[in-house]
N, C-alpha and C positions, 0 to 999 in steps of 0.2 A: 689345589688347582687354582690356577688366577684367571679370571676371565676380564680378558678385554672387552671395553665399548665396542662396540659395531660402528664401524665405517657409515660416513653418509650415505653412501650410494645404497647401504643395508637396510634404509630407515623408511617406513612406509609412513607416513602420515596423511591422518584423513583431513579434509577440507570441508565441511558442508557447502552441497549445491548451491550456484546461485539463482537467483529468480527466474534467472533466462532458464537457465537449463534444467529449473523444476517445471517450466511452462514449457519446453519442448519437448519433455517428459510425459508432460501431461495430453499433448496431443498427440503425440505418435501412440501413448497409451488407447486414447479415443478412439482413433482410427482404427486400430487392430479390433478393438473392439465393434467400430460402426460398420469393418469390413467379415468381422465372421456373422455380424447380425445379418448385413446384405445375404453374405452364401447361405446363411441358415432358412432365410426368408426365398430366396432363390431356388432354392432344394423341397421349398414346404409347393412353391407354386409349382414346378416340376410336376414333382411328384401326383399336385390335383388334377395338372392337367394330363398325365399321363393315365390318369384312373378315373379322365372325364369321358359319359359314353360317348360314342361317335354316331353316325349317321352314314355306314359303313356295316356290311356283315362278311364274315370270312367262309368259303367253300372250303371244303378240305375232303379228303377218300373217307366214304364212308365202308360200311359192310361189304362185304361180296358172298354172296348167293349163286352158288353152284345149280344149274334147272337142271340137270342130272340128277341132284340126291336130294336129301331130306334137308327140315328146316323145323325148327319150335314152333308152334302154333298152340295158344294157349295150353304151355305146358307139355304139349305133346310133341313127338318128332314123326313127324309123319313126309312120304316124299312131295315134291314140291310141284310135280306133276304127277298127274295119276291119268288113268285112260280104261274107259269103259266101252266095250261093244266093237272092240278091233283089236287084235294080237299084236302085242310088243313084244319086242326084242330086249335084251340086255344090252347096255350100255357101258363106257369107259372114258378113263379120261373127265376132264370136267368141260362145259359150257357157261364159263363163268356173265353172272349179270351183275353191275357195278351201281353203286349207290353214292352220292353227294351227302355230308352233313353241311346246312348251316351252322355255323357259331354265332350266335345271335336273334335276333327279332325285335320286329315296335315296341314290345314291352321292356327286353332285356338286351341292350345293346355292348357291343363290344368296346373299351375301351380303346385310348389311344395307345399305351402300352401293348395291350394284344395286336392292332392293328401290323401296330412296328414288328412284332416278331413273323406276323402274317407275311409282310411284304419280303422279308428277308427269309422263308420259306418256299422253294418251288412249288411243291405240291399242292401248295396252300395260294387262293387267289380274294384279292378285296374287290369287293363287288358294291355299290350305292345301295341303301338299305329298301332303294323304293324299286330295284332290279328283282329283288325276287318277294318282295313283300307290297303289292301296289296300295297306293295311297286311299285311305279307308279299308282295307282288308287285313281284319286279324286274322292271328295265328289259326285258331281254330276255321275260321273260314280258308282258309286256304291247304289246311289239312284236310280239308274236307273236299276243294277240291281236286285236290292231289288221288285225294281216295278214287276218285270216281275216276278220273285218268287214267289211274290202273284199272280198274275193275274193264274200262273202255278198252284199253290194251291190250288186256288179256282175251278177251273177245275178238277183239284184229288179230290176234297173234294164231288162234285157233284158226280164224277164218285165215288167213294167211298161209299157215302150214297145210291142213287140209285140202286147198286149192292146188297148191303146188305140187300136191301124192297125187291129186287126180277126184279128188271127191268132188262131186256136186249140191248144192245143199241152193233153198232160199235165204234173197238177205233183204230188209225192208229198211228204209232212208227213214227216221223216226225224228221228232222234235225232244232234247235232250234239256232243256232250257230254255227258259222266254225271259229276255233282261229287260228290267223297269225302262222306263219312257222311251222304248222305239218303237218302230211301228209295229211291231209283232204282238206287243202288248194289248191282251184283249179280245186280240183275234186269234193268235195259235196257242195250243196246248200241249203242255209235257204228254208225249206220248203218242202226238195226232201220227199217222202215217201219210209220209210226203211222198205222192205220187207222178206229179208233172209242176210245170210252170208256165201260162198260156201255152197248154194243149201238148208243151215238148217233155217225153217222159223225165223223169228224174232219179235215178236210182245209188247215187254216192252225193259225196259232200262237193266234190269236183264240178261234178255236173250241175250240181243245184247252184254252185256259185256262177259259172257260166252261165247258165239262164236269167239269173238275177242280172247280174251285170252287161245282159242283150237285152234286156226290159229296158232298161236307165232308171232315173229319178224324175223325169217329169211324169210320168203317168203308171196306175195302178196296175201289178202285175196278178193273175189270175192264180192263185194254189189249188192244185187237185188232192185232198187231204181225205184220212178214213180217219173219222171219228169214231171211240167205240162200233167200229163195225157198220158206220154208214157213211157213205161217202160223200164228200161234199166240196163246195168251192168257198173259198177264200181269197178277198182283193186287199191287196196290200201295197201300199206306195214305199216302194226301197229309199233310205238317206245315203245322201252322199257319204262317201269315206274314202281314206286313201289306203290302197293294198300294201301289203307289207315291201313287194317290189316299189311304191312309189305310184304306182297307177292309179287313175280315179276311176271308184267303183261304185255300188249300190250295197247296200245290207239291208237285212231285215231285223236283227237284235234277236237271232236263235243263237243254237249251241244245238248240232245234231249228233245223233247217234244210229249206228245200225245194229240191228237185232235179226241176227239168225238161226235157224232151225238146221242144227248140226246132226248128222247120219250118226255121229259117236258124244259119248259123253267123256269131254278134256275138260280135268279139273284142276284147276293154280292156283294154291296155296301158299300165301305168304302176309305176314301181317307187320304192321308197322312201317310198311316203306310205299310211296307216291310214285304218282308223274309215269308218262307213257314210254320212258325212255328204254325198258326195257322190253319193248314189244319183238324187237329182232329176235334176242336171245329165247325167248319163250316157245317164240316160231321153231327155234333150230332145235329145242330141246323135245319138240314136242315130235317135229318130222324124224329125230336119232329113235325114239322112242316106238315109230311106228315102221319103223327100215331095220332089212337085219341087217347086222355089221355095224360094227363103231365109226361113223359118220366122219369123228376129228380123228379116226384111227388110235383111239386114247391119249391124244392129248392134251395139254392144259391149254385151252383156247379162251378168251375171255374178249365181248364187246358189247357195243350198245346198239343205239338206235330205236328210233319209234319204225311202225309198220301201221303199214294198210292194206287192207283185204286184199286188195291186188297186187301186195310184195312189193311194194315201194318202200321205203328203210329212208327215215329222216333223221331230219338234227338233231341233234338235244343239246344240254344245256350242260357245261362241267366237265368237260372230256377231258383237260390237263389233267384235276384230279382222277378219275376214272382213268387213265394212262397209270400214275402212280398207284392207285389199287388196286390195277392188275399186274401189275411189277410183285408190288409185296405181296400179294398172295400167292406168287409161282406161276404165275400164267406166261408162256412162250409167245404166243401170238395174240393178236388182236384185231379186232374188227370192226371198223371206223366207218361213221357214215361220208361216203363223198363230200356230201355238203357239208362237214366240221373238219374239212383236210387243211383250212388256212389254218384253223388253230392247235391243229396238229404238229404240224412242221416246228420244228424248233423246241419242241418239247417231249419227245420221245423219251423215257429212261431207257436206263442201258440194261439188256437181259432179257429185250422184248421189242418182239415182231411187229412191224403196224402195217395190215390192208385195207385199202378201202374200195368201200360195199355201197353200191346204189341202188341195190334190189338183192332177195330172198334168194333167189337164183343166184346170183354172184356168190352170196354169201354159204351158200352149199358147194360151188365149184370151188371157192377160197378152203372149204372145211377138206374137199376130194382131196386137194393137191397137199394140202398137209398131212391128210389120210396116207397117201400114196407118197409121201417124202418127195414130190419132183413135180417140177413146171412151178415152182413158189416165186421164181426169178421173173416169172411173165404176170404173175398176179397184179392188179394195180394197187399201187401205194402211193402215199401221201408229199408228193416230191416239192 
């Protein structure tokens, strides 16, 4: 075999670089180089500041508690109402009461990574961290007094239900708290019994605050108060404040409570969870309880609301999520305070009825018409 030379055009020959072209070499080499350090350095700050806390806590559904049935109580499952010295009925269906978790607190704050996944969840709402934790108030103080809200609740919630069968019982306006540097400091005590305000009797929270704010703040108003059982006067100069409507008022720097002497003994048991927002649902669970016949006619009804001896049904706090926790737990219908229908609107899930309830009474006729499957179309809702 003879083998030919290769043609020029066949012939590769190498040339070493010249200086230009080992220096443009060398910087585009740099570049690549000072451009992955940028992204690397890019991605480290990202990343801290996505796992920096925030100042910011997220709501989200927590638990749901059925006041129809049973609940854990250290360890034990016992029902969640119980009733002494009056004949119950069997009950159906559930009366669900709905719960809020924080994610977060002053101590342990949520990231900005969390936050972002928070915002791009419905169910889920970001809240300023000083909305539900105020400024000097730990965790434990505020669990604590969450506790006592409920334990308050559950007492409206009785006196509430029981009024509405028809019972009669005593109820006494009580000093529940005396906050440092206002004028009550000193002068009133956990537990005095408030019985007028210059001469006009006083017997709810309503009233005491009307009297206060007929007083004003230029001059000292008179308390009719029973101390351990002896009774006595009390002059206190109200400080100006502004009322939640915006109105200028008077205070004194109490926190009251009423304490009644109940014809039956209603017990509510439930541990781990706050706040008065479930004083409705206790009301309803406790009236199914003492009525025969299944009230929601068996079924899955789920709502909130705080209550007052008198059947008044207020706001709370969280009801987008408490929407979404009565979704997933099967509830059909639901029972909204009047006063939280702005932030109702626009946020209903799909699978679930929303009415709204401005009293104890509504909130039974709302349970009738679902009882009886008819007239749901004239209930009021949340438009």
């Amino acid at each position: 075999m003879t083998l030919f030379p290769s043609s020029p055009s066949d012939t590769h020959e190498q040339y070493p670089a010249t200086p230009v072209e080992l220096a443009v070499a060398e910087r585009a080499r740099k570049r690549s180089q000072r451009g992955w350090l940028a992204l690397g350095i890019s991605f480290v700050i990202l990343l801290a500041l996505a796992l920096w806390p925030t100042s910011y806590v997220i709501q989200q559904p927590g638990p749901v508690f059925n006041t129809l049935g049973t609940v854990e109580v250290k360890d034990k499952t016992v029902p969640m109402i119980t009733v002494d010295g009056a004949e119950t009925f069997e009950t159906g269906g559930a009366l669900d009461m709905l719960t809020v978790q924080a994610v977060g607190n002053p101590e342990q704050r949520p990231n900005w990574f969390e936050i972002s996944l928070a915002w791009l969840t419905p169910s889920k709402t970001v809240v300023p961290l000083e909305a539900v934790f105020p400024v000097g108030e730990t965790t434990e103080q505020r669990d604590a007094e969450n506790a006592a809200l409920m334990v308050d609740s559950q007492q409206d919630a009785v006196a509430a239900a029981l009024t509405q069968l028809g019972y009669d019982f005593p109820a006494q306006l009580t000093v529940g708290q005396v906050a440092e540097g206002t004028p009550a400091e000193g002068e009133l005590k956990v537990d005095d019994e408030l019985d007028s305000v210059n001469g006009a009797p006083v017997s709810d929270l309503a009233s005491l605050r009307k009297a206060i704010a007929a007083n004003g703040t230029e001059s000292p108003a008179v308390f009719g108060i029973v101390r351990g059982g002896v009774p006595m006067n009390i002059s206190i100069t109200p400080t100006p404040a502004t009322a939640a409507d915006g109105t200028e008022t008077g205070i004194i720097g109490i926190a009251t409570k009423m304490v009644y002497d109940f014809p039956i003994d209603v017990t509510i048991q439930l541990d781990n969870v706050g706040g008065p927002s479930a004083g409705m649902m206790f009301a309803l669970g406790i009236i199914d309880m003492l009525t025969e016949g299944e009230i929601n006619g068996g079924s899955h009804v789920a709502g909130t609301g705080t209550i007052s001896a008198d059947g008044t049904v207020g706001a709370i706090g969280g009801i987008r999520q408490k929407l979404f926790g009565a979704r997933d737990a099967g509830a059909e219908y639901f029972l909204a305070p009047e006063t939280n229908c702005n932030e109702v609107v626009g946020h209903v899930p799909d699978g679930i009825r929303v009415f709204s309830v401005g009293t104890l009474d509504q909130a039974v006729l709302a349970l009738n018409a679902i009882a009886d499957d008819s007239g749901l179309d004239a209930l009021p809702t949340c438009e």
